[in-house]
SEKOL-616180 format. One record per residue: residue in one letter; x, y, z of N, C-alpha, C in turn. Coordinates in steps of 0.05 Angstrom, whole numbers, plus 5000, padded with zeros to 4 digits. Each point is the difference from the previous one (the first is absolute). Layout:
<pts>
aXYZXYZXYZ ...
</pts>
This chain:
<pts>
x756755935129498250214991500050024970 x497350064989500749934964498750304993 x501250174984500050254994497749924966 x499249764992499249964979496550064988 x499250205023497050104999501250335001 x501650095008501350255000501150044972 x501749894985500549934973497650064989 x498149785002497250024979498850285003 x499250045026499350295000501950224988 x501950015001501850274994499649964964 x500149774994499949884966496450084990 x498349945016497450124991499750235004 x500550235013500450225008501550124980 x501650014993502149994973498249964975 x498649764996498850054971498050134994 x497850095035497550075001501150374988 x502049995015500850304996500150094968 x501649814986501350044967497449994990 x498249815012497450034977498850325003 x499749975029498650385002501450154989 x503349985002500950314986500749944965 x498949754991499750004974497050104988 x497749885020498050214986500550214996 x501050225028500550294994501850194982 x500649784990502350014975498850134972 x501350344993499050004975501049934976 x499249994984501949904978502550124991 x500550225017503150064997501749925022 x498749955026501349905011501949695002 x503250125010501549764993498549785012 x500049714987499149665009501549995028 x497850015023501649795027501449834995 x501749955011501449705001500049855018 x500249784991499149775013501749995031 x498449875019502150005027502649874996 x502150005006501749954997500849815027 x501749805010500749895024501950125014 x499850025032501150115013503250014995 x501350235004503549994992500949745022 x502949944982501049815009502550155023 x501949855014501250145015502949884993 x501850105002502750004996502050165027 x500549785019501350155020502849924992 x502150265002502949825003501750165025 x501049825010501749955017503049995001 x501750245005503550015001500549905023 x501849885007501549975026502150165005 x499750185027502950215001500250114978 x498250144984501050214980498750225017 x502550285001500650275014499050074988 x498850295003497650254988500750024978 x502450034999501250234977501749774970 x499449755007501549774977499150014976 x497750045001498450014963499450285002 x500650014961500650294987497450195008 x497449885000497550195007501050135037 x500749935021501950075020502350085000 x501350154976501950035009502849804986 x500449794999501649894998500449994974 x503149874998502150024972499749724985 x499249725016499149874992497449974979 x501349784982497650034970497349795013 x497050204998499649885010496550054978 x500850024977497550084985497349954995 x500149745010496849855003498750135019 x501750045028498550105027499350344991 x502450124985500050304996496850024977 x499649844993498749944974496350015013 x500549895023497649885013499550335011 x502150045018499950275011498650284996 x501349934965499050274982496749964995 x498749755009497649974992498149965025 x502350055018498149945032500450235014 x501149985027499250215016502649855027 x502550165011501549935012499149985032 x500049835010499750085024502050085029 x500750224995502750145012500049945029 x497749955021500350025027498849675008 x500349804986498849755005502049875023 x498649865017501849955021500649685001 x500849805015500749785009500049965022 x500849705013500649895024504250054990 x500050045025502750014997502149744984 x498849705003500849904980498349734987 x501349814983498249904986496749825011 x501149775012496949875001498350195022 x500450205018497650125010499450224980 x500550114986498750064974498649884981 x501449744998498549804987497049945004 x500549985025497149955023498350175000 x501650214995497450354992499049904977 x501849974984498850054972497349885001 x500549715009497449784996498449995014 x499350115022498650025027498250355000 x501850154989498650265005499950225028 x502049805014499750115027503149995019 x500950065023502250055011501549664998 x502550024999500849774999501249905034 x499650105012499549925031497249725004 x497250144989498549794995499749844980 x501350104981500949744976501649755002 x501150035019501749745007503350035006 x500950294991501950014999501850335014 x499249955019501050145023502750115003 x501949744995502249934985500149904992 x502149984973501649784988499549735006 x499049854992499949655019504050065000 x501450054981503049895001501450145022 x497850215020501250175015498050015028 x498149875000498450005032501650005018 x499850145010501649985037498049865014 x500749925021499449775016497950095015 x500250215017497150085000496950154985 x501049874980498750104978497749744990 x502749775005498849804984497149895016 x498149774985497049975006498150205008 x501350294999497750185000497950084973 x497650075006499650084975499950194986 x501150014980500450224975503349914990 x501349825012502349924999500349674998 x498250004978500749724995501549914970 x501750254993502349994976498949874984 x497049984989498949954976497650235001 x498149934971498350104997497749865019 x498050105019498949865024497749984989 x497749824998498050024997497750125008 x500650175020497750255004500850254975 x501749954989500850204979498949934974 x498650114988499150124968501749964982 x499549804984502649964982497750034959 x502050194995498750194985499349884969 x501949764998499049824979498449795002 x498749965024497549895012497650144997 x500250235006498050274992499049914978 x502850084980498750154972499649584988 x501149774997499349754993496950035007 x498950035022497249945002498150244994 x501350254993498450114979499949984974 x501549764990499949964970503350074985 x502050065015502549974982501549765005 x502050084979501049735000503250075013 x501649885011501250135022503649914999 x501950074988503249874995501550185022 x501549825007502550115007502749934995 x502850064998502449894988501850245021 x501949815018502350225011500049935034 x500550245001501249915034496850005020 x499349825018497949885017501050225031 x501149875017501550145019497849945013 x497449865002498549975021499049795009 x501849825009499549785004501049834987 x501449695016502049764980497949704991 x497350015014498949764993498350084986 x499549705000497349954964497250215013 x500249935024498250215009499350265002 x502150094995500850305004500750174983 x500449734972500550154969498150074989 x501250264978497850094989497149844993 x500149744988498749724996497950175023 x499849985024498450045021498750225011 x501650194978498950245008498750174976 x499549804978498150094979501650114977 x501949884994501449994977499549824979 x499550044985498949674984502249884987 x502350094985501749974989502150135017 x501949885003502950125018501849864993 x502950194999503349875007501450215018 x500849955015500650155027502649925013 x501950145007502750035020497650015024 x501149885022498449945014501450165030 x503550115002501150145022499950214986 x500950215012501350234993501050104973 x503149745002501450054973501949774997 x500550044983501949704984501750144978 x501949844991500650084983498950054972 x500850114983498850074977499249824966 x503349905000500249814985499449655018 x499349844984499249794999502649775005 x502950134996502149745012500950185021 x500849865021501550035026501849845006 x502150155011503049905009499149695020 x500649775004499849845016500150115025 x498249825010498950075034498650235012 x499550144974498650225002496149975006 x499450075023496549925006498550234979 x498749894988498450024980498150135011 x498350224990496550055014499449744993 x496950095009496849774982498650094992 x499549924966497250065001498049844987 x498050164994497249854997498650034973 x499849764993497750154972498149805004 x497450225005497549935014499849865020 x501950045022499849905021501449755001 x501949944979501949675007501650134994 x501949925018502850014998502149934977 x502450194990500349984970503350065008 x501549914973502850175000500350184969 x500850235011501350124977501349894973 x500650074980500749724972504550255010 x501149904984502050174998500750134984 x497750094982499850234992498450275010 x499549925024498550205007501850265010 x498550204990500450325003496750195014 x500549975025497350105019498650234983 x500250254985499050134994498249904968 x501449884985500049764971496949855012 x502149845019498349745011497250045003 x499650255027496950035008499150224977 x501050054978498150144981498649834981 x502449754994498949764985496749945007 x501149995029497849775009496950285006 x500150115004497950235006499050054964 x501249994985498750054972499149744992 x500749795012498649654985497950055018 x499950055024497149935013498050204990 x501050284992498450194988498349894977 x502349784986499250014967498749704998 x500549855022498749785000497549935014 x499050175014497350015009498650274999 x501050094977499150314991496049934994 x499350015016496550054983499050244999 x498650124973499050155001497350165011 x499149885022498550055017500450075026 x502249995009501649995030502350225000 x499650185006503450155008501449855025 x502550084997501549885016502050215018 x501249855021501950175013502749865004 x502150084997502849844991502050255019 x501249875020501750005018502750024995 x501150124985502549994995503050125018 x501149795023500750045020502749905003 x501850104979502550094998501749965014 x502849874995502050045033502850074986 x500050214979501950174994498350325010 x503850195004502049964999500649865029 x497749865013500949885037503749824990 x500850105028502849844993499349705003 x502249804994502750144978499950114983 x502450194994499750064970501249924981 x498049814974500149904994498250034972 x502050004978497350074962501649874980 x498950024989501049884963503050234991 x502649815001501350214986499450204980 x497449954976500150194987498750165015 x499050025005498750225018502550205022 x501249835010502850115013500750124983 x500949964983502750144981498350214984 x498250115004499050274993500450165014 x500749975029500650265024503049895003 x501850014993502949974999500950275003 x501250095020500450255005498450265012 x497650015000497150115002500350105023 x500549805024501350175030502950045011 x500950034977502950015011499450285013 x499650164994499350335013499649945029 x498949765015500550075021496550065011 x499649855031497750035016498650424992 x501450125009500050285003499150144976 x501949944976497950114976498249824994 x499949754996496449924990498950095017 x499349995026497850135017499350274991 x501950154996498950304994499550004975 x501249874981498149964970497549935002 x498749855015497949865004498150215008 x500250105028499350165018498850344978 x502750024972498550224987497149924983 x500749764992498349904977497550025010 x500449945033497449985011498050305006 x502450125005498850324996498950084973 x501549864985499150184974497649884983 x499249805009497649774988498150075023 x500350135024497650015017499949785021 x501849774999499749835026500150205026 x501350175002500550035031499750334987 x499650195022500150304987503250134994 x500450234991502250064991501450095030 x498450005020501950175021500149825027 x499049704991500749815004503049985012 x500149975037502749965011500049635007 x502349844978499849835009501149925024 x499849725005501949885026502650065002 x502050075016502850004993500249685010 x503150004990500449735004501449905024 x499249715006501949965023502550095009 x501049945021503250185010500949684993 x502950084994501849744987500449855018 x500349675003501249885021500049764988 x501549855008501549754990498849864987 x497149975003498049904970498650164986 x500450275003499250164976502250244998 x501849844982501950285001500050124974 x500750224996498750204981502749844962 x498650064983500849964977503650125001 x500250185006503250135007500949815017 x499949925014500749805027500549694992 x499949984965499649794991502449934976 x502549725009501849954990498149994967 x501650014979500049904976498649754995 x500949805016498249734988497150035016 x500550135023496449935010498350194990 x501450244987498050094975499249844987 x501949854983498449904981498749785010 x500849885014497949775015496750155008 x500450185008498150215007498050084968 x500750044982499050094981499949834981 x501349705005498049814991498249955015 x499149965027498849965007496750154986 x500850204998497450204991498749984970 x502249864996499649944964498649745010 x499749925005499149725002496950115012 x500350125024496750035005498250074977 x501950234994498350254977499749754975 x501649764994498549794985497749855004 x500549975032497049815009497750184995 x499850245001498750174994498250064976 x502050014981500250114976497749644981 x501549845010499149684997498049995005 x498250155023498249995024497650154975 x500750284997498350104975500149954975 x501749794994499649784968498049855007 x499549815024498649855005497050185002 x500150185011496250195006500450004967 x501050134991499750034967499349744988 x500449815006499149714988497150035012 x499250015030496649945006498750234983 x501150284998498850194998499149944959 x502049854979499749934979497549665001 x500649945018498349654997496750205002 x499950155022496450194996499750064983 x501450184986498850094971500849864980 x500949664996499349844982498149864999 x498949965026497349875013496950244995 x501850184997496750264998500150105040 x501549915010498650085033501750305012 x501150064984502350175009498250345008 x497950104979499050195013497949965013 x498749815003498749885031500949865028 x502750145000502749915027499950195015 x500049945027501350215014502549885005 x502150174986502849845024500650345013 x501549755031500550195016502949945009 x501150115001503549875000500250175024 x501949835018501650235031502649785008 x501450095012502249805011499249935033 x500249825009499849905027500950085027 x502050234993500850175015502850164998 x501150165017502250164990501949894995 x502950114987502849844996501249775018 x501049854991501649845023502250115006 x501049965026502750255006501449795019 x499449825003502549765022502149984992 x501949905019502349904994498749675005 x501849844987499349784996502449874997 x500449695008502049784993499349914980 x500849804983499949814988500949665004 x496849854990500649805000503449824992 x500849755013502249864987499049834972 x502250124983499949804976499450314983 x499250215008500450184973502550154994 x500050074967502650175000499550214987 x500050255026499850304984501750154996 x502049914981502850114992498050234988 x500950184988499750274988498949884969 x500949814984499549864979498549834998 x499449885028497549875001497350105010 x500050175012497950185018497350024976 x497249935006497650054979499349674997 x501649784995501149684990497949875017 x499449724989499049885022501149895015 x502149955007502249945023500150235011 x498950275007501150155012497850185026 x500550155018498150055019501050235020 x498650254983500950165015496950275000 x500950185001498050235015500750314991 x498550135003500550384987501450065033 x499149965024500750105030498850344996 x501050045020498750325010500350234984 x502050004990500150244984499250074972 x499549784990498849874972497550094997 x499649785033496550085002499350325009 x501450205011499450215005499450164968 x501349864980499650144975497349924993 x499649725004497349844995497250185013 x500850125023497250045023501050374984 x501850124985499450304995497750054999 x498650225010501250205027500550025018 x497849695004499749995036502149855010 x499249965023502449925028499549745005 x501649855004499949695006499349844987 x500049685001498949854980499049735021 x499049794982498249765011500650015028 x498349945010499549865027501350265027 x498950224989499750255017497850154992 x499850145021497150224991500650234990 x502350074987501150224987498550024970 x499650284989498249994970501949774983 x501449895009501749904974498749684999 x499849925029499549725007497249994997 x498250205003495549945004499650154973 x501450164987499450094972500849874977 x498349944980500949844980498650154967 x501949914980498750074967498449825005 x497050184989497049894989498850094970 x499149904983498550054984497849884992 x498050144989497649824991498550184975 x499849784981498750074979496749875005 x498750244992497549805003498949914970 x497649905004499149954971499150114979 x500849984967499350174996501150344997 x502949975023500750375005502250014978 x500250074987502050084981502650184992 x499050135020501250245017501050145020 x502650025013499650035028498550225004 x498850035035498750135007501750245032 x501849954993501850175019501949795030 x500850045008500649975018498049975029 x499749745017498150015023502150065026 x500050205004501050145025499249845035 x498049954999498550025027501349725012 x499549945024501149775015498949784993 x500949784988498549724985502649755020 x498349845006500749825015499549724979 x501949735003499549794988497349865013 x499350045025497549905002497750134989 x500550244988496950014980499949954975 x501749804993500149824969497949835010 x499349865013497549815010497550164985 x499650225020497250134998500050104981 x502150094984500450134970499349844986 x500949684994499149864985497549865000 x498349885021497649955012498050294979 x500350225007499550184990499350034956 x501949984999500550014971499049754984 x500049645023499149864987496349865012 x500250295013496749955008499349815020 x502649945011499149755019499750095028 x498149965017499049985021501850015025 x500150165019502749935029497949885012 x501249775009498249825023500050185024 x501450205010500050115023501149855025 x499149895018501449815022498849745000 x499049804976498849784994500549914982 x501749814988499849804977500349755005 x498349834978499949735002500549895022 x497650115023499749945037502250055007 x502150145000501950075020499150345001 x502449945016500050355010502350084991 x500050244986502750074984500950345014 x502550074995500650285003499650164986 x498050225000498850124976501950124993 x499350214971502550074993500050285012 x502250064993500250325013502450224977 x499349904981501350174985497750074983 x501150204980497350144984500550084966 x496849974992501849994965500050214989 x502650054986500150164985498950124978 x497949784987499650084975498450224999 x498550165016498950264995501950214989 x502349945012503250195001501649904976 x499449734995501949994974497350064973 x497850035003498350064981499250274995 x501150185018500050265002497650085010 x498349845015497150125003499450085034 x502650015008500950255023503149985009 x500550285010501550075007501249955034 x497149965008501450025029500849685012 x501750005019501949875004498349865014 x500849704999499049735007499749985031 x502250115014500449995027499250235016 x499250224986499950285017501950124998 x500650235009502250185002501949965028 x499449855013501050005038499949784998 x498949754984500249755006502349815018 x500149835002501649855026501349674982 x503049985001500249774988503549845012 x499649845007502349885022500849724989 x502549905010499349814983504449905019 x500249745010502049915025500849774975 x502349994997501449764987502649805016 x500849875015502449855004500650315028 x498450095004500750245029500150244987 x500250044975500950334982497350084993 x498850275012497250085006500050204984 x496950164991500450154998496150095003 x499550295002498050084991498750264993 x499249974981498550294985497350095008 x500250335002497950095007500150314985 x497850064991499950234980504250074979 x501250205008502649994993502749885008 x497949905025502749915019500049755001 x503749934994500049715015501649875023 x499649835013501949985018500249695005 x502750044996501949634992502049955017 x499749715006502549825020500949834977 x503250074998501049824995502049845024 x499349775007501449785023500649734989 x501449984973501149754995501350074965 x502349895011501450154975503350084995 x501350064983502750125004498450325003 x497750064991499550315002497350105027 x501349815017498250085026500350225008 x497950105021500050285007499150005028 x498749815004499149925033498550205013 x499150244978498250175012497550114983 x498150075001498350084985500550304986 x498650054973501750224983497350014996 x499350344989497850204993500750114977 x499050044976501150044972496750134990 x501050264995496750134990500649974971 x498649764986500149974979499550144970 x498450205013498950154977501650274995 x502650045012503050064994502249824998 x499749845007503449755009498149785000 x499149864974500049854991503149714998 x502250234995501949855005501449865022 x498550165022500249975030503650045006 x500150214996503050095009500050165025 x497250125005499850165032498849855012 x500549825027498849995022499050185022 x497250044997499750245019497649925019 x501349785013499049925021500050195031 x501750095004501450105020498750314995 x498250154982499050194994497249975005 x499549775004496549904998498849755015 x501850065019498749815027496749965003 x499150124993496250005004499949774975 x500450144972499849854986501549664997 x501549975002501749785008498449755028 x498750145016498149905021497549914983 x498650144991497849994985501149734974 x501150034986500349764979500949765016 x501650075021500349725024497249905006 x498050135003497849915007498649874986 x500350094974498649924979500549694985 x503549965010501149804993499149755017 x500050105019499649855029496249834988 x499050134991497050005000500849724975 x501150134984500449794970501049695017 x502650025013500449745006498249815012 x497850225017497849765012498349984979 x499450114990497949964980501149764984 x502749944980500749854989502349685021 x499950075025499749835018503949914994 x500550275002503949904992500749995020 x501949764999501949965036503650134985 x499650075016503950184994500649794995 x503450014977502049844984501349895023 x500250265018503250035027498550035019 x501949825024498750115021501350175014 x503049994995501550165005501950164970 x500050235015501450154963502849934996 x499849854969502649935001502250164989 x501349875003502850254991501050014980 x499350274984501349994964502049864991 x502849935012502149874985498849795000 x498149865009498949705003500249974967 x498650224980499349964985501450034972 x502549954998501350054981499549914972 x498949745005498449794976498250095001 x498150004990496549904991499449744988 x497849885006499649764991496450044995 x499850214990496449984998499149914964 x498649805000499749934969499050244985 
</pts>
């Protein structure tokens, strides 16, 4: 389909207009200006970064480029996710439930009766809308650099799905640095669709900023805006950064899981993230993999609080690098014709985890590239402050994520966006802002899944108030068996896979317990029936076959293994 008579029209329409409102022009009136080309787009992408990690949320970590963007955009406090990375992924680019996107589950996690159905084909599926296909054949020019997660062949890489320029991690996650201990399996990835290796100097956050500013600056024309993908796989474990960057947080958590959370938790009151009377989550009850900071010999503190020094570097590293794209725009002139929209991929990571053979995470080596370790649950409960739970549950900690977006042009923030924003209406948001066309359920002769998310930009342009979804609206959403679904205040969530299973459904009136510390299921049997129904409606509609067939049993789950 060629959008290139749509172009011409919107471009003659555009000049017919400047000529008319230049006749009416009196001689004191300011000179029209000339049309300008549509803004360019700047998406970036965290892996596993918690609500509360960068300083505009809350956090202690230096994080000034993002705080910087912040002050000139507009936060988006209630933005949600897929519980974890590539079916988010699949929102982002598709616009629509990741059940019909391809990714149902995890490809690294299909259960068996799952597999050859459709919506579960652990890539991006070709009835799905892939959003740098959109905007390429309306006239941009289209990069990506960072983690793929949708798909391992030439077919399936960005290359195919309307990226023109790409370098891509092609699983989940890999390590960070560029040398690895012998015998260690390496990801793959791709630049433009062939298969490549890392040099050994590579540093993942360094690496894909390099390469996202050469393709910017090497096929920069001034006729074409562009959209550039920037799709990050810090702080995702291992954790792993540049000593100098380590040795700035030397000591920083020695205080312990308990006070950073509540340091965090004020900042957020007092900047407006969350309200002042704001009850957060309490924290898990102690047990052999989350035992409380007191409960903790001398050395696995400090093993513990390097550990955090090291994230809060990948971090910190993470917003040196946006600070490099956010400086290459305004050396190029494109910077106040950008929209960037920055969010993380979903809530904290909170597993317990092994480690590969051949690393050594002595206390002195921990951050190194020989080394391979994780924040675990209690880390991440500081990560997900206020809320409850983290990745790969339906708890606010795990479907809520930090969002921001500056639009073009804004200079200024414009407050805080309160209302419920989902990662599938970045599609229609952007389609929107770059004038391009939704095919609806038809492109290039197939039949696609239309989208079903909605754009924001009326809401981030201030030219209304009322809420995208309604006031009672309906929004559900089943990951790996851990459910959940919203309806006007209320929500009601299964968690069934996990060390934090519950094996029963929970009712949380959100528009008091946000933090979901009351279950008051057992008070609201009508209501609790009624959102069952509603859930029930969602799964056929998005055609989900259960994780389990039978419920399995929490100690199953002591590990996690979800990328």
């Amino acid at each position: 389909m060629s959008h290139t008579p749509l172009r011409l029209s919107l471009l003659m329409i555009s000049i017919v207009s400047i000529t008319l409102l230049s006749g009416c022009n009196s001689q004191d009136d300011a000179p029209v200006p000339l049309v300008s080309k549509r803004p360019n787009i700047l998406f970036i992408l965290a892996d596993d970064l918690g609500y509360s990690d960068i300083g505009a949320f809350g956090g202690e970590i230096k994080t000034p480029n993002l705080d910087a963007l912040a002050s000139e955009g507009r936060l988006l406090t209630d933005y949600h996710t897929a519980p974890t990375c590539s079916p988010t992924r699949s929102q982002l680019l598709s616009g629509t439930d990741h059940h019909l996107a391809g990714l149902g589950a995890m490809a690294e996690l299909l259960a068996p009766q799952q597999v050859g159905h459709p919506g579960y084909e652990g890539y991006l599926n070709q009835k799905s809308l892939s959003l740098p296909e959109l905007l390429k054949d309306n006239g941009y020019d289209t990069y990506m650099a960072g983690k793929w997660h949708l798909g391992l062949t030439e077919a399936l890489s960005p290359k195919a799905r309307g990226f023109e320029k790409s370098f891509v991690l092609l699983q989940g996650g890999d390590l960070h640095f560029g040398t690895a201990p012998t015998g260690y399996n390496r990801g793959t990835y791709r630049e433009d669709g062939v298969l490549v290796n890392v040099p050994n100097s590579f540093y993942s956050s360094d690496f894909y900023t390099d390469k996202l500013i050469s393709y910017i600056g090497q096929s920069k024309t001034l006729d074409k805006p562009f959209f550039a993908y920037a799709a990050y796989t810090a702080p995702h474990w291992p954790l792993q950064a540049p000593t100098e960057y380590i040795d700035r947080y030397k000591g920083k958590y020695d205080a312990g899981y308990d006070a950073i959370r509540q340091a965090r938790i004020e900042r957020q009151k007092k900047t407006g993230v969350i309200p002042a009377d704001f009850q957060p989550s309490t924290i898990l009850p102690e047990s052999n993999i989350r035992p409380k900071w007191q409960s903790l010999t001398l050395e696995q503190r400090q093993i513990e609080s390097r550990k955090m020094e090291v994230y809060a570097a990948m971090v910190e590293n993470l917003d040196h690098n946006i600070g490099r794209l956010i400086q290459h725009l305004k050396d190029i002139g494109e910077y106040d014709n950008t929209l960037i929209f920055f969010a993380s991929d979903n809530g904290a990571e909170g597993f317990v985890r092994g480690a590969p053979k051949g690393f050594d995470n002595s206390l002195s080596n921990i951050g190194h590239d020989n080394s391979y370790t994780y924040i675990g649950p209690r880390w991440a409960e500081v990560s997900a402050a206020p809320f409850h739970l983290w990745k790969d549950t339906t708890g606010e900690g795990g479907v809520v994520a930090p969002a921001l977006v500056k639009l073009p042009k804004q200079f200024r923030s414009e407050g805080n966006l309160t209302q419920f924003t989902s990662v599938i209406d970045v599609l229609p948001t952007l389609l929107d802002i770059s004038q391009t066309p939704n095919p609806g359920t038809q492109y290039h002769g197939r039949e696609v899944n239309p989208t079903t998310g909605f754009s924001l930009l009326p809401l981030l342009e201030n030219k209304t108030k009322t809420p995208v979804r309604g006031e009672n609206f309906v929004f559900a959403d089943e990951l790996h068996g851990n459910s959940y679904v919203r309806k006007g205040p209320w929500k009601l969530e299964l968690q069934v896979g996990g060390a934090v299973s519950s094996m029963t459904w929970e009712l949380y009136d959100l528009s008091t317990d946000r933090g979901e510390n009351h279950n008051v299921a057992d008070q609201h049997p009508d209501i609790v029936a009624d959102l069952k129904r509603e859930y029930d409606n969602y799964s056929t509609r998005v055609g989900l076959i259960p994780y389990y067939l039978t419920p399995p049993s929490p100690d199953k789950f002591a590990l996690g293994n979800p990328e």
